[in-house]
C-alpha positions in Angstrom: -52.6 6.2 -47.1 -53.5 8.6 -44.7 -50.0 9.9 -43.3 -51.0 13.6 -42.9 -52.7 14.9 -40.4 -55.3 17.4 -41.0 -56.1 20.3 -38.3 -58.5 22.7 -38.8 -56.6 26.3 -39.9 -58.2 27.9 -37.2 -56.0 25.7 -34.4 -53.2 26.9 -32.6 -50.9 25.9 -30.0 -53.4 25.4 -27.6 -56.1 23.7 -29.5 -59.5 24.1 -29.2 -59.0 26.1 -25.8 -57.4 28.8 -27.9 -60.7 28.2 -30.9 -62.3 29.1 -27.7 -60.5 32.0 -26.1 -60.9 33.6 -29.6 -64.4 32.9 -29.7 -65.1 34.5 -26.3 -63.1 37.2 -27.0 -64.9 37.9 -30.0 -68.6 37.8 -28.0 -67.0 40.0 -25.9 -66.0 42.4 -28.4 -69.6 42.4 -29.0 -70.8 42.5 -26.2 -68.9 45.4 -25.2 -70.9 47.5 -28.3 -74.5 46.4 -27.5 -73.7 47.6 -24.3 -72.3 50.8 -25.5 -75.5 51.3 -27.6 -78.3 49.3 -27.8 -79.2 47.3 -31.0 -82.0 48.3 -33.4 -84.0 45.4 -32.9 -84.1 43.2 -30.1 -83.7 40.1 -32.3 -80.0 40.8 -32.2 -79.7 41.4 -28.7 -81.4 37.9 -28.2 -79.1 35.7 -30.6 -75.9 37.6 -28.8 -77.7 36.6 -25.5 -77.7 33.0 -27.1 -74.6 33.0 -28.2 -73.0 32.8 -24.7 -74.4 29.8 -23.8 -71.3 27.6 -25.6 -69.2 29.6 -23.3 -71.3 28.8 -20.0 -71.7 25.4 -20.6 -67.8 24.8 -20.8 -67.4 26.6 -17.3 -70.0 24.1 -16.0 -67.7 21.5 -16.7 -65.1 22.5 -15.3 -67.6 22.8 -11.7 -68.7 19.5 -10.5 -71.8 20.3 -8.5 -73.1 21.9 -11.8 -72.5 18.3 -13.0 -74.7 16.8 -11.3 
């Protein structure tokens, strides 16, 4: 019964490597305007600070000493 696969719309080609390209890119974007001008409140400065962590984590990986 289940002959289709399903795949998230936001997939491409390269899977979730490209999810995550996007993703970074779009921190980046971000990133790029906070530093430009400073946010209004420093809430917003600290969930964009938090929101790199995904992206950190995934370099670990890739290092083994950062394994462990």
């Amino acid at each position: 019964m289940l002959d289709k696969v399903v795949t998230s719309p936001t997939m491409d080609s390269l899977g979730p490597q490209g999810e995550l390209r996007r993703s970074y890119k779009q921190w980046e974007e971000k990133h790029s305007r906070i530093m430009q001008e400073a946010p209004r409140e420093g809430r917003e400065y600290i969930n964009h600070a938090i929101n790199v962590f995904p992206f950190i984590e995934v370099a670990s990986e890739a290092n083994p000493i950062a394994k462990g």
